[in-house]
C-alpha positions as a Markdown table, in Angstrom:
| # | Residue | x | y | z |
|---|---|---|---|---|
| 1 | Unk | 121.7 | 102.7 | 198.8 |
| 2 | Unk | 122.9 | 99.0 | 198.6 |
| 3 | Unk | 126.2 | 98.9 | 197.6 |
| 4 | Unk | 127.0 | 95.2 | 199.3 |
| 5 | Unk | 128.0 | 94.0 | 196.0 |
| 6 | Unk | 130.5 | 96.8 | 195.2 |
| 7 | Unk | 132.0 | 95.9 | 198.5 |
| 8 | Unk | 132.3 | 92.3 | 198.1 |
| 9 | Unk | 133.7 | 92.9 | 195.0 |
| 10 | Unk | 136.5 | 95.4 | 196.2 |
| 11 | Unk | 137.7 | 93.3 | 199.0 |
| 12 | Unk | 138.6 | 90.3 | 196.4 |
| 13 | Unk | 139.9 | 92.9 | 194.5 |
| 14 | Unk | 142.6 | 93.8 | 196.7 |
| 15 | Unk | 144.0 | 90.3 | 196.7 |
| 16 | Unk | 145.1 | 90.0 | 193.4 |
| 17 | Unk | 145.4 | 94.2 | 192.6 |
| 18 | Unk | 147.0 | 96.6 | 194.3 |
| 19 | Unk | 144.5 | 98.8 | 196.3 |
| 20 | Unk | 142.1 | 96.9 | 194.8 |
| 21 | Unk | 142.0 | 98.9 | 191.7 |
| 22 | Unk | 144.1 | 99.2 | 188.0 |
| 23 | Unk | 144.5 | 103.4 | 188.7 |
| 24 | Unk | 144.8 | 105.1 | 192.1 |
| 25 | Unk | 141.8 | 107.9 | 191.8 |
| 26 | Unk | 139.3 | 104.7 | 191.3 |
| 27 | Unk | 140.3 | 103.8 | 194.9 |
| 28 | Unk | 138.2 | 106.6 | 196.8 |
| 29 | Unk | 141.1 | 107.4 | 198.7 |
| 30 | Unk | 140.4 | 111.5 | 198.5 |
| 31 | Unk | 136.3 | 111.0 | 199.6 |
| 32 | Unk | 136.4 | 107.6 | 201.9 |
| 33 | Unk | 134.2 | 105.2 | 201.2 |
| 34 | Unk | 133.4 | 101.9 | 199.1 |
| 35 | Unk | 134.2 | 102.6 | 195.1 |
| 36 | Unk | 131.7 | 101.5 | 192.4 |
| 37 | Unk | 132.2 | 98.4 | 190.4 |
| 38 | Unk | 130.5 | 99.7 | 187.0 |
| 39 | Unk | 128.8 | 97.0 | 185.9 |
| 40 | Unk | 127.5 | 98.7 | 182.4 |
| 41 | Unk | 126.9 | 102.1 | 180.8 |
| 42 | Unk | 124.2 | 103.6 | 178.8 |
| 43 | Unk | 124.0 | 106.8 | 177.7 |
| 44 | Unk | 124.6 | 109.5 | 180.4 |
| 45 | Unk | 124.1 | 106.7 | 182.7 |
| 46 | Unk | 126.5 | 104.7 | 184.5 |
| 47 | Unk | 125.1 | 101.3 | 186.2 |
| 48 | Unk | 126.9 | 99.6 | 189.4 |
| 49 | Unk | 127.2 | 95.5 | 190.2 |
| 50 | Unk | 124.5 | 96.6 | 192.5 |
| 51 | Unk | 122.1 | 98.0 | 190.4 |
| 52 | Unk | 122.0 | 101.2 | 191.0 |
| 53 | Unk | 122.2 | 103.7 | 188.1 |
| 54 | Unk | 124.3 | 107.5 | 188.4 |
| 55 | Unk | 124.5 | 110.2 | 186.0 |
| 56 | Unk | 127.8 | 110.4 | 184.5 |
| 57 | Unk | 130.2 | 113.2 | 185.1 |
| 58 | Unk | 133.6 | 111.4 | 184.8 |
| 59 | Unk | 132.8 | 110.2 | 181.2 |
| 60 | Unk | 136.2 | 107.7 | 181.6 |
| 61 | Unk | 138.0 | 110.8 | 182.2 |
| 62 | Unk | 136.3 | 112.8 | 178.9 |
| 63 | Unk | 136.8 | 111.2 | 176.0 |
| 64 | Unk | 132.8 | 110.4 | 176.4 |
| 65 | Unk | 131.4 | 112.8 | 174.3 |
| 66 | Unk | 128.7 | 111.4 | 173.4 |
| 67 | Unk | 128.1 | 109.4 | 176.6 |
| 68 | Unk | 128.0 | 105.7 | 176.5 |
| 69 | Unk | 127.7 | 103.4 | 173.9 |
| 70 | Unk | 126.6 | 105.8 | 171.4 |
| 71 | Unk | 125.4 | 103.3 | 168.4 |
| 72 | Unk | 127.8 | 104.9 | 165.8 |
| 73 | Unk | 131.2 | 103.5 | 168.0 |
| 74 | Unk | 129.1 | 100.5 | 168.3 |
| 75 | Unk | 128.3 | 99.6 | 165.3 |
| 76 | Unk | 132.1 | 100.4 | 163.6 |
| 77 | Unk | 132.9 | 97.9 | 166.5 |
| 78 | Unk | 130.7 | 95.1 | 165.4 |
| 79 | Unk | 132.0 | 95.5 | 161.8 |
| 80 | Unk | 135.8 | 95.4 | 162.6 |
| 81 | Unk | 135.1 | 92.3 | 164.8 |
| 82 | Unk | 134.5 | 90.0 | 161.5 |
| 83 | Unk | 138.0 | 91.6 | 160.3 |
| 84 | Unk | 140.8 | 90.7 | 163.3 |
| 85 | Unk | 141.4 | 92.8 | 166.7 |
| 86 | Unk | 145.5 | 93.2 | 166.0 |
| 87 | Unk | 147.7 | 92.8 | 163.2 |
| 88 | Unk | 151.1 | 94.5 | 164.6 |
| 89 | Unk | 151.3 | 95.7 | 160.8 |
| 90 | Unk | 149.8 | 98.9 | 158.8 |
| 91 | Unk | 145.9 | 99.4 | 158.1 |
| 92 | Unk | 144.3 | 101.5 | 155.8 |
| 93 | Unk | 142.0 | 102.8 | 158.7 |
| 94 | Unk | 145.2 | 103.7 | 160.6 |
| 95 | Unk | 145.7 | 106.4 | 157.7 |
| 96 | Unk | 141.9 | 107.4 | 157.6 |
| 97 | Unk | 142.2 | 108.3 | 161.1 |
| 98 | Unk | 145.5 | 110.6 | 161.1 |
| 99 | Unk | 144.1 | 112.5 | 157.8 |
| 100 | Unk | 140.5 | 112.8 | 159.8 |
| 101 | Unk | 142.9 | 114.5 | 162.8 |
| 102 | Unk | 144.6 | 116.3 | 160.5 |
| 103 | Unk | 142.1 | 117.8 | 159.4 |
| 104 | Unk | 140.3 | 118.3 | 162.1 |
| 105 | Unk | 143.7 | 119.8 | 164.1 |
| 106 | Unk | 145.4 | 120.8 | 161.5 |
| 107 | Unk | 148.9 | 121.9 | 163.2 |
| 108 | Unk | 149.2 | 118.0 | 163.5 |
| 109 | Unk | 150.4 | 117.5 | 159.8 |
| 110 | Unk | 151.7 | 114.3 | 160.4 |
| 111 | Unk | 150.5 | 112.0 | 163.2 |
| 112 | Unk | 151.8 | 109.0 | 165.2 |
| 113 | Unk | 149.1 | 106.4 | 166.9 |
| 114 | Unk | 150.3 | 105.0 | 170.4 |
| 115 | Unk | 148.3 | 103.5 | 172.6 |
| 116 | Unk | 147.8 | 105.5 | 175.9 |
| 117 | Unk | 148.3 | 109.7 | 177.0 |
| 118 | Unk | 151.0 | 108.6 | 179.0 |
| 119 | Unk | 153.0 | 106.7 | 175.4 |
| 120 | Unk | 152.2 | 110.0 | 173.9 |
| 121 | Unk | 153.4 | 112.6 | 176.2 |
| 122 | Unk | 156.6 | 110.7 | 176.8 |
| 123 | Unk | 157.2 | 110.0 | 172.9 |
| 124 | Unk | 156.3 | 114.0 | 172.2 |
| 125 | Unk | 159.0 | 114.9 | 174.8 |
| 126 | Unk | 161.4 | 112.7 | 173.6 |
| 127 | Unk | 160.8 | 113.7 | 169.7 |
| 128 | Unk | 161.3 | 117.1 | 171.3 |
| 129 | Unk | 164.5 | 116.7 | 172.9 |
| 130 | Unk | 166.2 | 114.6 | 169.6 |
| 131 | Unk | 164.8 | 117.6 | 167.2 |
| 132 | Unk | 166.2 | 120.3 | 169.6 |
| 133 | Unk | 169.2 | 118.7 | 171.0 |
| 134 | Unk | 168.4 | 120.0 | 174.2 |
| 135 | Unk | 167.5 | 118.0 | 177.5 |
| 136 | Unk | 165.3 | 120.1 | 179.7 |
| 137 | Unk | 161.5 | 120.6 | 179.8 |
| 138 | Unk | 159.4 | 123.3 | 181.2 |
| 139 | Unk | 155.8 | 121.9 | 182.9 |
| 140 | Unk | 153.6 | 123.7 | 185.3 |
| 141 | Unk | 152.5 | 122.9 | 188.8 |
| 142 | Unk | 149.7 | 121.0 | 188.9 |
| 143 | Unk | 149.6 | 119.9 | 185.7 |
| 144 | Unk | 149.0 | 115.9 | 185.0 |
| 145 | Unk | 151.1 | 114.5 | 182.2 |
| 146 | Unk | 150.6 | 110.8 | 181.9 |
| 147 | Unk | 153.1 | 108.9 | 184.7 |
| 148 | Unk | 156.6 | 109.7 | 182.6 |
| 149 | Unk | 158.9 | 109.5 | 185.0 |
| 150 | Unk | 160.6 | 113.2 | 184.6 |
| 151 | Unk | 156.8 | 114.7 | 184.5 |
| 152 | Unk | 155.6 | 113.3 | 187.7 |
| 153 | Unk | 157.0 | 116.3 | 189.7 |
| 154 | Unk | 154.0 | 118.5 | 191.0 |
| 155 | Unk | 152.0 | 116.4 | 188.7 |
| 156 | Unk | 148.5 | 117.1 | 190.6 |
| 157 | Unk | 145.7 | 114.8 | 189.8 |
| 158 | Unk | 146.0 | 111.6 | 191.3 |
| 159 | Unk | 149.0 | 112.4 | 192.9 |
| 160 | Unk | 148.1 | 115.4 | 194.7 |
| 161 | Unk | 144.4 | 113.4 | 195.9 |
| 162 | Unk | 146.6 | 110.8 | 197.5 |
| 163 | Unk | 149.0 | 113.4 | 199.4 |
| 164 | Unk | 151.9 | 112.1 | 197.8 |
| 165 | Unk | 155.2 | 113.8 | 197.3 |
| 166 | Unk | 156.7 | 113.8 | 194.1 |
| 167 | Unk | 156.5 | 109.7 | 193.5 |
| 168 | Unk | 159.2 | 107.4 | 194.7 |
| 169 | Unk | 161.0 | 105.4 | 191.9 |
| 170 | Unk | 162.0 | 108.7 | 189.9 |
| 171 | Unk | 165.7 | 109.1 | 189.8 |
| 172 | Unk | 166.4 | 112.4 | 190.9 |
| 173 | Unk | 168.5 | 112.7 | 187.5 |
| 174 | Unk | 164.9 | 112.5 | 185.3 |
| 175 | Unk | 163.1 | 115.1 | 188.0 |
| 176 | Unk | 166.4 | 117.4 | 187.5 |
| 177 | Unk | 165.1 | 117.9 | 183.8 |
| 178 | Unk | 162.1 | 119.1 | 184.5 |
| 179 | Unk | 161.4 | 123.0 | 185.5 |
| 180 | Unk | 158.2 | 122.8 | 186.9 |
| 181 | Unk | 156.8 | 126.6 | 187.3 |
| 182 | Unk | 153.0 | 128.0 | 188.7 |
| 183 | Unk | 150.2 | 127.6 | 185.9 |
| 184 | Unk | 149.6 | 131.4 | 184.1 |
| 185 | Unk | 152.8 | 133.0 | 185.5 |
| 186 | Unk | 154.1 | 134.6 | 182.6 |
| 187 | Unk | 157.0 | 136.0 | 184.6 |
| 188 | Unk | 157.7 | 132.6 | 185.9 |
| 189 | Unk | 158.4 | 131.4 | 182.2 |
| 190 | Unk | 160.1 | 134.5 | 181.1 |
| 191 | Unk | 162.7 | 134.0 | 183.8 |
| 192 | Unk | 162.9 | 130.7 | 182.9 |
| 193 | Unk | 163.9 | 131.2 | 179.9 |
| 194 | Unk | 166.2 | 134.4 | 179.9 |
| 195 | Unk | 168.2 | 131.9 | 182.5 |
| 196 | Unk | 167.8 | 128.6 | 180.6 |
| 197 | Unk | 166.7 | 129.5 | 177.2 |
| 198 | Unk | 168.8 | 127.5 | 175.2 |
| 199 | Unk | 168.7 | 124.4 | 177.0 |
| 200 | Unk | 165.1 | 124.4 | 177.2 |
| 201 | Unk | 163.5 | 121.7 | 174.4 |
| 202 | Unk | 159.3 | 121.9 | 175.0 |
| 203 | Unk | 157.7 | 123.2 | 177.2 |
| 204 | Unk | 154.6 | 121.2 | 177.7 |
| 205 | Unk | 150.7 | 122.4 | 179.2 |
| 206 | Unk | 147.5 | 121.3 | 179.3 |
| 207 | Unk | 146.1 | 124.5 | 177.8 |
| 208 | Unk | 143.3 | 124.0 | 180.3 |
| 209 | Unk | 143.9 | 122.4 | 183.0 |
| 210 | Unk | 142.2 | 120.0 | 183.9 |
| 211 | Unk | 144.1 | 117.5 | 186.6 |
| 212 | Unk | 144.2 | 120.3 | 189.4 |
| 213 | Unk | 140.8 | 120.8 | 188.8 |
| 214 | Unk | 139.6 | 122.8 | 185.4 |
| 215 | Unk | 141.7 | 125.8 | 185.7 |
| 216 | Unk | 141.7 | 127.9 | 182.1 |
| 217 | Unk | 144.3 | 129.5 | 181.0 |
| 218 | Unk | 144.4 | 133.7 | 182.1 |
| 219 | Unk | 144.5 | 135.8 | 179.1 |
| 220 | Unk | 147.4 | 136.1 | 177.8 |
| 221 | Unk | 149.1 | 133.1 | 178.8 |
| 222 | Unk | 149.0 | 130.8 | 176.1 |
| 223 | Unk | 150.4 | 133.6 | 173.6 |
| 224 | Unk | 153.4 | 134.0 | 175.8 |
| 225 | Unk | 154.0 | 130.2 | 175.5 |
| 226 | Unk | 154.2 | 130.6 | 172.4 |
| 227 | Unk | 155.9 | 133.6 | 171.7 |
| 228 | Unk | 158.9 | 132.7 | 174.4 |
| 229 | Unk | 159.2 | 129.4 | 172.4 |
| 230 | Unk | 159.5 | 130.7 | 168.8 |
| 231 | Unk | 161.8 | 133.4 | 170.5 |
| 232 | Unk | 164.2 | 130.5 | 172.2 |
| 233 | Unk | 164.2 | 128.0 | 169.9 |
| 234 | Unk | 162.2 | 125.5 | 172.5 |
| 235 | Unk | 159.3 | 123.7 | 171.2 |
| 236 | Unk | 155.5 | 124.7 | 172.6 |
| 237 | Unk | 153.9 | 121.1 | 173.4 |
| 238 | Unk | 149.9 | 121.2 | 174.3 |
| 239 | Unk | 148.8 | 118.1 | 175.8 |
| 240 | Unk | 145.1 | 117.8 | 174.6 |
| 241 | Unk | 144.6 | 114.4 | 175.7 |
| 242 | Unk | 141.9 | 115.9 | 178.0 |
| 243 | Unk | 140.7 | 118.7 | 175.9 |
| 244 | Unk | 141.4 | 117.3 | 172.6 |
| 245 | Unk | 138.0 | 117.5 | 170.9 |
| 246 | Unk | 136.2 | 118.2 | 174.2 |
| 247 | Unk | 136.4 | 122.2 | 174.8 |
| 248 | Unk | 136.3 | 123.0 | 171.0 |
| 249 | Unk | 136.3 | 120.4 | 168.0 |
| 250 | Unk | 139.5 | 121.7 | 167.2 |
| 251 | Unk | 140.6 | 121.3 | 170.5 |
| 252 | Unk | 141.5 | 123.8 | 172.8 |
| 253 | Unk | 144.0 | 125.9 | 170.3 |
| 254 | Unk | 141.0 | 125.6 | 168.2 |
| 255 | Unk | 139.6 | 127.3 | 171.3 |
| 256 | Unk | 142.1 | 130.5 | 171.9 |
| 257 | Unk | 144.1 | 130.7 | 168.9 |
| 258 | Unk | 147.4 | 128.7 | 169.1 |
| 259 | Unk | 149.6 | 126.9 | 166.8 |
| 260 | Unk | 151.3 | 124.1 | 168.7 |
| 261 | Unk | 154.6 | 122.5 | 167.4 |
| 262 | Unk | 153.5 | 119.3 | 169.0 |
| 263 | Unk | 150.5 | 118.1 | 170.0 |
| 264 | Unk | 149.3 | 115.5 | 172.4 |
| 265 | Unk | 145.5 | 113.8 | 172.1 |
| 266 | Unk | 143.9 | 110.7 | 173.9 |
| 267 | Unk | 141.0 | 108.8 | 174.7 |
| 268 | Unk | 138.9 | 111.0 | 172.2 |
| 269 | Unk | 139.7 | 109.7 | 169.3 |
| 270 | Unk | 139.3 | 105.9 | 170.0 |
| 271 | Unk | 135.6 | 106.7 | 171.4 |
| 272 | Unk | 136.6 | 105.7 | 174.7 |
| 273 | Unk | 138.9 | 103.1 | 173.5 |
| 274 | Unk | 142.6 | 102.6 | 174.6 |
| 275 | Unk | 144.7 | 105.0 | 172.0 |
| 276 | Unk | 146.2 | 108.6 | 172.1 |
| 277 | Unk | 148.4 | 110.3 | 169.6 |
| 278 | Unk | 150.7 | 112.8 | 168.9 |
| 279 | Unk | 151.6 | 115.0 | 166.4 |
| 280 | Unk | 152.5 | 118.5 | 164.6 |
| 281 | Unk | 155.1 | 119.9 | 162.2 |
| 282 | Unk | 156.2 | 117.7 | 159.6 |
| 283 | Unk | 159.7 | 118.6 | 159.8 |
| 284 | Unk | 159.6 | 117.8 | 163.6 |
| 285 | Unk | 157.7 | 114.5 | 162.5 |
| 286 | Unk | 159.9 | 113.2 | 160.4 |
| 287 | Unk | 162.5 | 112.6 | 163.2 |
| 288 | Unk | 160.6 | 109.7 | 164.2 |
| 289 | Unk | 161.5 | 106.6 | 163.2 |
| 290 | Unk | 161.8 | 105.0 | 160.9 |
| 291 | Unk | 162.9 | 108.3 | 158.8 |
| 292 | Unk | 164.6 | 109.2 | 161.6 |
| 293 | Unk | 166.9 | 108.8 | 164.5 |
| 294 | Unk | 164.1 | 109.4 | 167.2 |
| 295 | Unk | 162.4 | 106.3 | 168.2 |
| 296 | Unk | 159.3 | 105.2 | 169.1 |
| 297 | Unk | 157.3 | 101.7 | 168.4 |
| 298 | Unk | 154.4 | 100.2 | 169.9 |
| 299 | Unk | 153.0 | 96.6 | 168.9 |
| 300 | Unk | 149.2 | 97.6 | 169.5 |
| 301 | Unk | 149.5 | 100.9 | 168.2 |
| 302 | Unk | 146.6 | 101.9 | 165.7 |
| 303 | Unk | 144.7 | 98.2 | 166.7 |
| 304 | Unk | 141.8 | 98.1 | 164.4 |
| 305 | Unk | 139.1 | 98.0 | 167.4 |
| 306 | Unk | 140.4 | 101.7 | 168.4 |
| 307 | Unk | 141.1 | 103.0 | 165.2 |
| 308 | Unk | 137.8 | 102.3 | 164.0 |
| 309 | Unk | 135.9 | 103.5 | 166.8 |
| 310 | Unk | 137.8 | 106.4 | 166.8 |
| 311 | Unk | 137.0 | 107.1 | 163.5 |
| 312 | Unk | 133.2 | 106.9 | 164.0 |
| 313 | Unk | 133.6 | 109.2 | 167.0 |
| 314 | Unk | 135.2 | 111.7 | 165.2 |
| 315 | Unk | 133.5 | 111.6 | 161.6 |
| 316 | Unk | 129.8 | 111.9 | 163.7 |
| 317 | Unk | 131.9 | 115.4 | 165.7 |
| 318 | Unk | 132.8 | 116.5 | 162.0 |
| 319 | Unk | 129.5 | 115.9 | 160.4 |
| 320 | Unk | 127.6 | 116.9 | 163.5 |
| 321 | Unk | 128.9 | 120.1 | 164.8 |
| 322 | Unk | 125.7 | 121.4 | 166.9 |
| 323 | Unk | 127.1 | 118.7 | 169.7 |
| 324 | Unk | 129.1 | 121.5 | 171.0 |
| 325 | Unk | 126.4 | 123.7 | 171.1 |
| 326 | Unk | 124.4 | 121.0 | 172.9 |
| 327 | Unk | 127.5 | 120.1 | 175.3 |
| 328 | Unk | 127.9 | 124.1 | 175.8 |
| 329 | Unk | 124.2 | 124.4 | 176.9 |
| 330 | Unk | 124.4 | 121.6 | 179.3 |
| 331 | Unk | 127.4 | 122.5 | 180.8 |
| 332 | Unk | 126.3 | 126.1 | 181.4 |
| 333 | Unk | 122.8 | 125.0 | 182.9 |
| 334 | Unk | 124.7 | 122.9 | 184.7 |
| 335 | Unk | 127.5 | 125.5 | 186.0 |
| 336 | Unk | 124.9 | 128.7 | 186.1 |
| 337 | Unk | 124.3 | 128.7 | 189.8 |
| 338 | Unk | 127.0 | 128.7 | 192.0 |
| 339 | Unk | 126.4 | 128.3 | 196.1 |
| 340 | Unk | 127.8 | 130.9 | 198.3 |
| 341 | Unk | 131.4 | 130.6 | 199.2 |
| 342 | Unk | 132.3 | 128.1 | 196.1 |
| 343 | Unk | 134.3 | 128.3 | 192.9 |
| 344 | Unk | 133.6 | 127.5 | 189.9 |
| 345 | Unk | 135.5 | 127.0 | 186.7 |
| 346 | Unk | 134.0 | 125.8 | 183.5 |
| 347 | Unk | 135.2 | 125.6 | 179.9 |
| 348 | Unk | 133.3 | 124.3 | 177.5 |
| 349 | Unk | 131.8 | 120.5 | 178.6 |
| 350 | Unk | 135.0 | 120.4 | 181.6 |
| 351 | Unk | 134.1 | 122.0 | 185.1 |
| 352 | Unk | 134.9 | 122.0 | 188.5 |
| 353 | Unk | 133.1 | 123.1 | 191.7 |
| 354 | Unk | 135.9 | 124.4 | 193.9 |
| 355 | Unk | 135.6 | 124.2 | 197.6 |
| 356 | Unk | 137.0 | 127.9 | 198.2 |
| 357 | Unk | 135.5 | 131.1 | 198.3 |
| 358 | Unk | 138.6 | 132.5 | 196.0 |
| 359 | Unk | 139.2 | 132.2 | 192.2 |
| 360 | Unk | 141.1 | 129.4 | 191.2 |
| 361 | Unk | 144.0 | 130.1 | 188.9 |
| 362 | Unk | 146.7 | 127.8 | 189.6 |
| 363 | Unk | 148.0 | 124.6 | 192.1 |
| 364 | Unk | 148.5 | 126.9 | 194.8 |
| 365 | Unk | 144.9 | 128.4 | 194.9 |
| 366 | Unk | 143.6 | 124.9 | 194.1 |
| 367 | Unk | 145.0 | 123.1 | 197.2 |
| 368 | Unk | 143.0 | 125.6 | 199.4 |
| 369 | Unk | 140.2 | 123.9 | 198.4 |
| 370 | Unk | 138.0 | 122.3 | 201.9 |
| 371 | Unk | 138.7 | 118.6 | 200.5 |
| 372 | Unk | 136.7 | 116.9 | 203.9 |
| 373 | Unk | 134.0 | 119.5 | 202.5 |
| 374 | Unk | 134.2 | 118.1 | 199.1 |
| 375 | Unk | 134.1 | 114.4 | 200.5 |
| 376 | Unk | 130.7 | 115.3 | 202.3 |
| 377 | Unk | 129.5 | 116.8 | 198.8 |
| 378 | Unk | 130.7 | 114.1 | 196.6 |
| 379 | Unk | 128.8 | 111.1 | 198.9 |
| 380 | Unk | 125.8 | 113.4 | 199.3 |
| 381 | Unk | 125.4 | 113.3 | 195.0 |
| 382 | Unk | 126.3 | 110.0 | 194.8 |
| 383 | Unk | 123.8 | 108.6 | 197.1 |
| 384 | Unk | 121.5 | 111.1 | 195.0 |
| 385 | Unk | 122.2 | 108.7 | 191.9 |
| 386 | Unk | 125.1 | 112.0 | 190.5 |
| 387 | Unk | 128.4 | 110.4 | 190.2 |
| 388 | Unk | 131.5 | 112.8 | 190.2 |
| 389 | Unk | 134.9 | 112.5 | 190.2 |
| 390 | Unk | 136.3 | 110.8 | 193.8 |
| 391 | Unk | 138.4 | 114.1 | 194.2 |
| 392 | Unk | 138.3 | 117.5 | 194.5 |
| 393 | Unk | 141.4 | 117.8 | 192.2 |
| 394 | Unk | 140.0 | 116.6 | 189.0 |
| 395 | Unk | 137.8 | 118.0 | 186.4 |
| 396 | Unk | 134.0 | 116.8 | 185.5 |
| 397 | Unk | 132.5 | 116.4 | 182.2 |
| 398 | Unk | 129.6 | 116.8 | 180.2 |
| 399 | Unk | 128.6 | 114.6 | 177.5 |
| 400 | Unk | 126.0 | 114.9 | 174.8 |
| 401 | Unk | 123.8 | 112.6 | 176.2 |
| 402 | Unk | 123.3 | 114.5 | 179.3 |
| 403 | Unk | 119.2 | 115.2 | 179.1 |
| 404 | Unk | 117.7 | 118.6 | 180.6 |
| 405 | Unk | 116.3 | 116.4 | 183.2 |
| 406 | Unk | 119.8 | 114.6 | 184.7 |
| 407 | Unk | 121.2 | 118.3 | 184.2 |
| 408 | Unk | 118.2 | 119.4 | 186.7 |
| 409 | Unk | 118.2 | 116.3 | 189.0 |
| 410 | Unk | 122.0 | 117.2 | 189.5 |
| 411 | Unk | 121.3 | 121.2 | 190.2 |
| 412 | Unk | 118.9 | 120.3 | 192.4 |
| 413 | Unk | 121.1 | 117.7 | 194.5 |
| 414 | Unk | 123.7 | 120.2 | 194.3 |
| 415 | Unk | 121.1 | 123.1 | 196.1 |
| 416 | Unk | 119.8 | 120.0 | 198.6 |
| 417 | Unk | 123.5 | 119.5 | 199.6 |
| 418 | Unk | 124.0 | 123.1 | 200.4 |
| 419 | Unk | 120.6 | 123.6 | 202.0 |
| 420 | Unk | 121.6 | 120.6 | 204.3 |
| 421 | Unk | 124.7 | 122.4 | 205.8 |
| 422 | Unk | 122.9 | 125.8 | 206.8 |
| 423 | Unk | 120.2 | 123.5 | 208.6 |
């Protein structure tokens, strides 16, 4: 595979950006190697300044339900052009789109547009410490919340693909808010809170994780979230900005069953373009400013070009529901045979092929994972025309467009790789 270009292009990178790339997981560092420099994307397809063309698993991270470019998001595009790309003053669409989310989530019964996870996560803490008074903030190992300063501790993802410790630049002050605890301990957070209960604000999870690697949630441990929050007075935050709309159409509390008092959502709802939000009770809400003393602004926040694409994305989801049934065919064809002496957890359209014989439950079981192994695998698709994730801590994705026939090229590549290493 020629991939001259992709070079070329990488080493001019790195004289103007740091690593050569705008986010560290682009960089390869976890697999070796040259990254791709995408030069277009079509459908489940994702095309490289060199020509070659791979089927899609990273989906920008998710929020590619329907793969790329689907014609809807396109044409709501095309239409808002001939109107203006930013304002930095209220919309009508901006309104459209939080009562679409509210009704297609309803425990967000008011919403605020920002313009990344990261700006959403942050804001939702904050809005949680000003309603409750209180300063700290439960998180679990492993868990990825955007790059807020007082979340980065055993943040996973990126961080824990790099080898990083807990990132430099955090003021030890910030960090010493945070409780982070192991993903589905319940006895974890129930000493946690009969030691801290009424200092603890939120406490925030991806309901499933999904920057360790997928890891769902074991029974049970959601509704203990829940129920320890009502019980303490804390607020229960779910960052959906992964699963929002992806695992369920209602999201993963769709999913399982849970009411949220805040909820965080990304990508999803801009069809792939730069916004997030966060939401839930109104009487939580309405400590935002300006009604109240919380604040939060953002200039780009709602910008027509995401706000109309997201409401395309998510009027085709509500109008279309067999996509789910569609995504949760693919991703089980895709997920049905698993190789001797790998894991593999899947829920809904997100997956993860784990490079340990044992179940995957948490950070700690994650990091056992053969990561050279998984560097051998990931080049071994992607010279096969499958492009994954660069690292073995990070979650894959399904889209829509996905055909029968990339779902098969990929099994087949996947048995090729295997077969390879007994030979």
């Amino acid at each position: 595979m020629n991939t001259s270009k992709s070079e070329q292009l990488l080493e001019r990178a790195r004289l103007t950006i740091p690593g050569g790339v705008n986010s560290p997981v682009r960089a390869f560092k976890g697999v070796g190697g040259t990254p791709r420099f995408i030069a277009r994307g079509e459908g489940s397809r994702l095309i490289d300044a060199d020509g070659n063309s791979y089927i899609d698993y990273v989906c920008s991270w998710g929020p590619l339900l329907l793969g790329h470019r689907p014609q809807m998001v396109i044409d709501a595009l095309r239409e808002v052009l001939e109107t203006g790309t930013s304002f930095g003053a209220p919309t009508e669409r901006e309104i459209d789109l939080a009562e679409l989310i509210r009704e297609l989530m309803p425990s967000m019964e008011m919403v605020r547009l920002v313009n990344s996870g990261t700006e959403a996560t942050m804001s939702a803490l904050r809005l949680a410490r000003g309603f409750t008074g209180r300063d700290l903030c439960v998180k679990f190992e492993g868990c990825y919340h955007g790059h807020v300063d007082s979340l980065l501790v055993k943040a996973g993802s990126g961080v824990a693909t790099l080898g990083l410790p807990d990132a430099a630049g955090v003021p030890k002050a910030f960090a010493e808010t945070t409780i982070a605890l192991p993903f589905n301990s319940i006895a974890a957070v129930e000493a946690t809170f009969a030691k801290h209960g009424d200092q603890i604000a939120s406490v925030i999870v991806e309901p499933v994780a999904g920057n360790m690697g997928c890891v769902p949630p074991a029974p049970g441990f959601l509704e203990a979230l829940r129920a320890l929050c009502t019980k303490h007075g804390a607020l229960l935050t779910l960052d959906e900005v992964m699963t929002g709309f992806r695992v369920a159409r209602g999201g993963a509390q769709a999913r399982y069953g849970i009411k949220p008092d805040l909820t965080t959502i990304g990508k999803v709802i801009g069809g792939g373009l730069p916004i997030a939000a966060y939401g839930g009770r109104r009487d939580i809400m309405e400590k935002i400013a300006p009604v109240g003393p919380v604040y939060q602004a953002g200039t780009l926040s709602g910008n027509p070009l995401a706000v109309a694409a997201g409401l395309a994305m998510l009027g085709h989801l509500k109008a279309h529901p067999e996509v789910y049934d569609v995504l949760e065919a693919r991703s089980a064809q895709l997920c049905a045979h698993v190789p001797e002496g790998i894991t593999v957890n899947r829920v809904g359209a997100m997956f993860t092929m784990f490079f340990t014989p044992e179940p995957v439950t948490d950070y700690e079981t994650a990091k056992k994972s053969d990561t050279a192994r998984f560097a051998k695998f990931f080049h071994f698709l992607l010279e096969g025309g499958v492009y994954l994730a660069p690292s073995q801590f990070e979650a894959g994705f399904v889209s829509a467009a996905h055909s029968e026939a990339d779902i098969k090229h990929t099994v087949d590549r996947v048995a090729e790789f295997f077969a390879s290493e007994r030979r």
